[in-house]
N, C-alpha and C positions, 0 to 999 in steps of 0.2 A: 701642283696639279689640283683643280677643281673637282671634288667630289661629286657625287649624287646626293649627300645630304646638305652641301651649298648650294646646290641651284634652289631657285624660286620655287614656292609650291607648286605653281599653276603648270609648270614644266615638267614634273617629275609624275612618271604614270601612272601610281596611283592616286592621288591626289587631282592628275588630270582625268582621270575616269569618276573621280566622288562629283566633280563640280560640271564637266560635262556629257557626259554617259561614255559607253565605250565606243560606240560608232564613231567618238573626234581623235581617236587614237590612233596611229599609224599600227603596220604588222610588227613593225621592230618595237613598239612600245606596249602590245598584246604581249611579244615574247618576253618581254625584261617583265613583265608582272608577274607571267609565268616563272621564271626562273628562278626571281626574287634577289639574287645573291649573284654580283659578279664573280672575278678572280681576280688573283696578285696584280694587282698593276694596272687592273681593270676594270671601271664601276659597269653594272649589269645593263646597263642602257647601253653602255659601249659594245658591249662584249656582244648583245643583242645586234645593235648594227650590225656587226662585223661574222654572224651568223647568217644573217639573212643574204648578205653580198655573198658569201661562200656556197650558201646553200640553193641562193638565187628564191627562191617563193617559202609560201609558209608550207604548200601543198609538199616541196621538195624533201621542207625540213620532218615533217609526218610522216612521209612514205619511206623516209631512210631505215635499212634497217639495224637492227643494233649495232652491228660494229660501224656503222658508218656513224652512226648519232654519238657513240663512245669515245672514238677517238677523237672528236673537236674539242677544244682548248675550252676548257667552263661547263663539261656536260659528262656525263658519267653515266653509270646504269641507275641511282636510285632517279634521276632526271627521268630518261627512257623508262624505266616502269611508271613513275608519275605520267607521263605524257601519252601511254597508251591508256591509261586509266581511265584521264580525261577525254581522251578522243574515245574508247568506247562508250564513256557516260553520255556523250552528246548524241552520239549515233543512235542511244539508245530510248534518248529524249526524245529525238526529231521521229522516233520511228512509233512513240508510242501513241501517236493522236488515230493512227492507221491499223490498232488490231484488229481482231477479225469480230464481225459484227457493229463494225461502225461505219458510218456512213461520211463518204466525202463530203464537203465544203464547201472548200473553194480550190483554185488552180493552186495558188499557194503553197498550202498546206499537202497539197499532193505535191509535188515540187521540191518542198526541202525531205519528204518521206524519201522519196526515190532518190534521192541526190544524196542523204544518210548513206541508203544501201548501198551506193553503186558506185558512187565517183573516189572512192580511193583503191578499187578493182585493179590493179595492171593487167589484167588480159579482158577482152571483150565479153561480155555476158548481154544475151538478151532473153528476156523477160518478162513479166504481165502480171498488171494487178487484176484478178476475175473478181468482178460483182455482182450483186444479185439485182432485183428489178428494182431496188429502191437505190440501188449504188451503193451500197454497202459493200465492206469488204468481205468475202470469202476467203481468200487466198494470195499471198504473193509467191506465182511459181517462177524460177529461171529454168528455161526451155534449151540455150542452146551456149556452146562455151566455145571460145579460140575466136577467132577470126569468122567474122562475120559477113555473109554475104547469100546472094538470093540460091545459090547451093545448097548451103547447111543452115537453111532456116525452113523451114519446114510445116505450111501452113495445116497439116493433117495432123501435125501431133499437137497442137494447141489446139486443132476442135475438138479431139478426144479428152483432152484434158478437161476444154471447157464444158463439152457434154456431160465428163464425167463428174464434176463438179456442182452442174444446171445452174451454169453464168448465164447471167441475161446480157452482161455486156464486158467489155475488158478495157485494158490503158495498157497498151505497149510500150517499153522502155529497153533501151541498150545504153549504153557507154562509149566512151573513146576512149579509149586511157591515153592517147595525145592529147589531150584536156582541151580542146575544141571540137568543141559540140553541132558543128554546121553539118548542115544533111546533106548526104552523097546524092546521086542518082539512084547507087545501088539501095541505098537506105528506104528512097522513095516508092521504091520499085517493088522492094519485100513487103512494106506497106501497102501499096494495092493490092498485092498478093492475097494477101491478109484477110483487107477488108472484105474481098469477094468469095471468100474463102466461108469467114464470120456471116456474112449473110445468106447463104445458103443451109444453114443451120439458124437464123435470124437470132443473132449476135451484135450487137455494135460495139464496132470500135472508137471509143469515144475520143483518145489521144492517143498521139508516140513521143514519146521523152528520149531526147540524146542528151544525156549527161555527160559533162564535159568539168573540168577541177572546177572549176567558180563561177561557171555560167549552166544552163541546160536551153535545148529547141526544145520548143512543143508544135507540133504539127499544126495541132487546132487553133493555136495562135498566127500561127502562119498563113492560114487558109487550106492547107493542104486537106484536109479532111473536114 
């Protein structure tokens, strides 16, 4: 049986990450870096495949919760504490270009902010970044939780907020937790709601973000606003 420290360098992930970065590395060979160390029988690249096929996506293998990550063949709890760790470290990277008193950028960088916050959610949250007249952040508040729709969204308690606040302008965002991010009607609908809402208090809404596991819509991309 062929090892991992028989194969060729250029094959083995770390070694494929020193010579080509990580973007030329598959999700199964992100995980074997991660894990470092297969099991009996089984070198960590294998055992990696054989994770992913089980768990179907990386977003799957994240969201499981401890007993589900515990019981697979090569993973335990010190693995599960390391892997929250990491995932709140990054959450907590992608979240830090967007404290309060900074000003946005570019689409970007608003984009992986709200996709930190929001796309490992299971139930539906929507949301708003308030800024002030230079776009700067003020605040990220979530407005409304469960199941979302032009009922229980509620353009009167987001003016009060942003009044009370004194936003000049906002960025709406929700979730899917079905991790397909494409805009409903009803989506579209809560958004005009909104904006006509925001400008009678002369507010703009500058974008809506549907975060979805590996992708997001933005409105303003779309044309819709």
């Amino acid at each position: 049986m062929t090892v991992l420290k028989d194969w060729p360098a250029q094959e083995k992930p770390r070694e494929k990450l020193l010579l080509h970065g990580p973007d030329a590395l598959s999700d199964s060979e992100l995980l074997a870096i991660f894990l470092r160390t297969g099991c009996k029988g089984i070198d960590v690249v294998t055992l990696s495949r054989q994770l992913m096929h089980e768990f179907g996506s990386l977003h799957a293998l994240f969201a499981a919760s401890q007993t589900q990550f515990c019981k697979k063949k090569g993973l335990g709890e010190a693995k599960y504490v390391q892997l929250q760790a990491v995932l709140e470290m990054s959450r907590r990277y992608l979240q830090e270009p967007l404290k309060k008193g900074q000003a946005l950028t570019s689409a970007s960088q608003t984009k992986a902010f709200l996709s930190a916050k929001m796309h490992h959610l299971p139930y539906e949250v929507f949301a708003a970044l308030l800024l002030d007249t230079q776009h700067r952040v003020i605040r990220f508040h979530e407005f409304f939780f469960g199941s979302i729709d032009s009922a229980t969204v509620h353009p009167r308690v987001i003016a009060q907020k942003v009044l009370a606040e004194n936003a000049a302008a906002i960025i709406l965002v929700h979730n899917h937790p079905s991790g397909d991010p494409t805009a409903s009607i009803a989506d579209k609908k809560i958004t005009e709601k909104i904006i006509s809402a925001m400008q009678l208090i002369d507010v703009r809404v500058l974008d809506h973000f549907i975060i979805g596991h590996d992708k997001c819509t933005s409105f303003a991309e779309n044309g819709w606003i």
